[in-house]
C-alpha positions in Angstrom: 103.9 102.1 115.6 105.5 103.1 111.9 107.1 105.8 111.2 106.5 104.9 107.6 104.4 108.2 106.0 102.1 107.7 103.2 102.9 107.6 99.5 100.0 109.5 98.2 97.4 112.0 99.7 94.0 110.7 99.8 91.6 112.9 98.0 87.3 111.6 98.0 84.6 112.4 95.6 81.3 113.5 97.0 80.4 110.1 94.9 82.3 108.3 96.7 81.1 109.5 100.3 77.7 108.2 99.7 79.0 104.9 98.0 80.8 104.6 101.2 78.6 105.3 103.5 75.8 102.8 101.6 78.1 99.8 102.4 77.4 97.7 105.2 79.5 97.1 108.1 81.5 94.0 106.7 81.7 95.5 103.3 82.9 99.1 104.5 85.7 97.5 106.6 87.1 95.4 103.5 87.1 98.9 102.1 88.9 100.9 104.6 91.7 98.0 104.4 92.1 98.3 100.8 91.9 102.3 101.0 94.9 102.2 103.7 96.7 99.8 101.2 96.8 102.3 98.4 97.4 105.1 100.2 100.4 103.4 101.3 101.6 102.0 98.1 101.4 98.6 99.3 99.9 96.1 97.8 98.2 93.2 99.5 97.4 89.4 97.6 94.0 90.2 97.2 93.6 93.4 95.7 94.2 93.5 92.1 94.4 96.7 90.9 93.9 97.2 86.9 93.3 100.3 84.6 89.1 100.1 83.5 89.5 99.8 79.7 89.2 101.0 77.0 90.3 104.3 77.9 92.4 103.4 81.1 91.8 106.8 82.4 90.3 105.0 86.1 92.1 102.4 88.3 89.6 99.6 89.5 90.9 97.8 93.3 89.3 94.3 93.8 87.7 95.0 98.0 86.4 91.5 97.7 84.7 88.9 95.2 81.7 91.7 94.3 83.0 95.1 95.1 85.9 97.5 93.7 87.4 101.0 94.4 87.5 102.8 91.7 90.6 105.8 92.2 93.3 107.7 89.9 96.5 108.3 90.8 97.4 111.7 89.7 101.2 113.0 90.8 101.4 112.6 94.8 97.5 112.1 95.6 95.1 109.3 95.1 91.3 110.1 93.9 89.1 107.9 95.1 85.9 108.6 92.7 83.6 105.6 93.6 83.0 102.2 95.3 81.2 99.7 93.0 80.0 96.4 92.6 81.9 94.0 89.7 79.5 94.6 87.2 79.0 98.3 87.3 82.7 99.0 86.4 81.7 99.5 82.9 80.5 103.2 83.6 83.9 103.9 84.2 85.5 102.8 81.1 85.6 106.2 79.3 87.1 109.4 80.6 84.8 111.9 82.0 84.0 114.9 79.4 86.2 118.0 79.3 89.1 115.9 80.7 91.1 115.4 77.9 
Protein backbone atom coordinates (compact mmCIF):
# COMPACT_ATOMS: atom_id res chain seq x y z
CA UNK A 1 0.00 0.00 0.00
CA UNK A 2 1.25 3.88 -0.56
CA UNK A 3 2.08 6.04 1.78
CA UNK A 4 1.73 8.71 -0.83
CA UNK A 5 -1.11 11.36 0.66
CA UNK A 6 -3.20 13.29 -1.65
CA UNK A 7 -2.39 16.60 -3.35
CA UNK A 8 -5.71 18.27 -3.08
CA UNK A 9 -8.81 17.75 -0.88
CA UNK A 10 -11.78 16.64 -2.71
CA UNK A 11 -14.73 18.96 -2.30
CA UNK A 12 -18.44 17.79 -4.43
CA UNK A 13 -21.29 19.92 -5.54
CA UNK A 14 -24.75 18.76 -4.81
CA UNK A 15 -24.71 18.98 -8.88
CA UNK A 16 -22.37 16.80 -9.03
CA UNK A 17 -23.86 14.01 -6.62
CA UNK A 18 -26.78 13.51 -8.77
CA UNK A 19 -24.65 13.66 -12.07
CA UNK A 20 -22.89 10.90 -10.36
CA UNK A 21 -25.16 8.99 -9.19
CA UNK A 22 -27.12 9.11 -12.94
CA UNK A 23 -24.16 7.28 -14.50
CA UNK A 24 -24.28 3.76 -15.14
CA UNK A 25 -22.05 1.25 -13.68
CA UNK A 26 -19.30 1.23 -16.46
CA UNK A 27 -19.47 5.00 -16.81
CA UNK A 28 -19.34 5.75 -12.91
CA UNK A 29 -16.22 3.51 -12.65
CA UNK A 30 -14.31 5.43 -15.58
CA UNK A 31 -15.25 8.26 -13.18
CA UNK A 32 -14.01 7.23 -9.92
CA UNK A 33 -10.54 6.41 -11.75
CA UNK A 34 -10.25 9.80 -13.15
CA UNK A 35 -11.50 11.43 -9.79
CA UNK A 36 -8.66 9.31 -7.82
CA UNK A 37 -6.20 10.64 -10.60
CA UNK A 38 -6.82 14.35 -9.77
CA UNK A 39 -7.04 14.10 -6.39
CA UNK A 40 -3.67 12.69 -6.61
CA UNK A 41 -2.10 15.09 -9.03
CA UNK A 42 -1.42 12.40 -11.36
CA UNK A 43 -2.15 12.36 -14.63
CA UNK A 44 -2.99 9.34 -16.62
CA UNK A 45 -2.76 9.13 -20.93
CA UNK A 46 -6.19 9.40 -21.31
CA UNK A 47 -7.44 12.20 -19.35
CA UNK A 48 -6.83 15.41 -20.84
CA UNK A 49 -7.52 18.05 -18.69
CA UNK A 50 -8.13 21.70 -20.29
CA UNK A 51 -9.54 25.07 -18.93
CA UNK A 52 -13.49 25.38 -20.63
CA UNK A 53 -13.01 28.63 -22.61
CA UNK A 54 -13.61 31.56 -22.98
CA UNK A 55 -13.45 32.41 -19.55
CA UNK A 56 -11.26 29.43 -18.19
CA UNK A 57 -12.75 29.75 -14.90
CA UNK A 58 -13.68 25.55 -15.01
CA UNK A 59 -11.27 22.60 -15.70
CA UNK A 60 -12.89 19.91 -18.09
CA UNK A 61 -11.20 16.01 -17.44
CA UNK A 62 -11.78 13.76 -20.56
CA UNK A 63 -13.56 10.18 -18.34
CA UNK A 64 -13.83 8.56 -21.76
CA UNK A 65 -14.74 9.34 -25.55
CA UNK A 66 -18.45 11.10 -24.37
CA UNK A 67 -18.11 12.11 -20.74
CA UNK A 68 -15.99 14.88 -18.76
CA UNK A 69 -15.46 16.05 -15.10
CA UNK A 70 -15.85 19.27 -14.79
CA UNK A 71 -13.73 20.62 -11.35
CA UNK A 72 -11.59 23.81 -10.16
CA UNK A 73 -8.68 23.74 -8.44
CA UNK A 74 -8.78 26.41 -5.90
CA UNK A 75 -5.40 26.53 -3.41
CA UNK A 76 -5.13 22.82 -1.72
CA UNK A 77 -8.73 21.44 -2.73
CA UNK A 78 -10.34 20.23 -5.86
CA UNK A 79 -14.17 21.23 -6.70
CA UNK A 80 -15.69 18.82 -8.52
CA UNK A 81 -18.95 20.84 -9.89
CA UNK A 82 -20.32 18.43 -12.53
CA UNK A 83 -20.02 15.25 -14.70
CA UNK A 84 -21.12 15.88 -18.35
CA UNK A 85 -21.37 14.58 -21.59
CA UNK A 86 -18.78 16.21 -24.56
CA UNK A 87 -21.30 18.36 -25.89
CA UNK A 88 -22.77 19.94 -22.80
CA UNK A 89 -19.41 21.52 -21.72
CA UNK A 90 -20.54 24.75 -23.25
CA UNK A 91 -22.68 25.68 -20.09
CA UNK A 92 -19.57 25.86 -18.37
CA UNK A 93 -17.68 28.29 -20.40
CA UNK A 94 -18.50 31.47 -18.43
CA UNK A 95 -17.93 32.03 -14.71
CA UNK A 96 -20.82 31.65 -12.49
CA UNK A 97 -22.41 35.22 -11.33
CA UNK A 98 -21.21 37.01 -8.31
CA UNK A 99 -17.83 35.13 -8.67
CA UNK A 100 -15.77 37.67 -10.03
Amino acid sequence: MSDERPKFVPRFSERWERSFRSLDTERRAGCIKAVLALISGRTTPGLRIKPILPERYFLEARIDRGDRIIFRIEGEAISFIDVVKHDDIGRYGRRPRGER
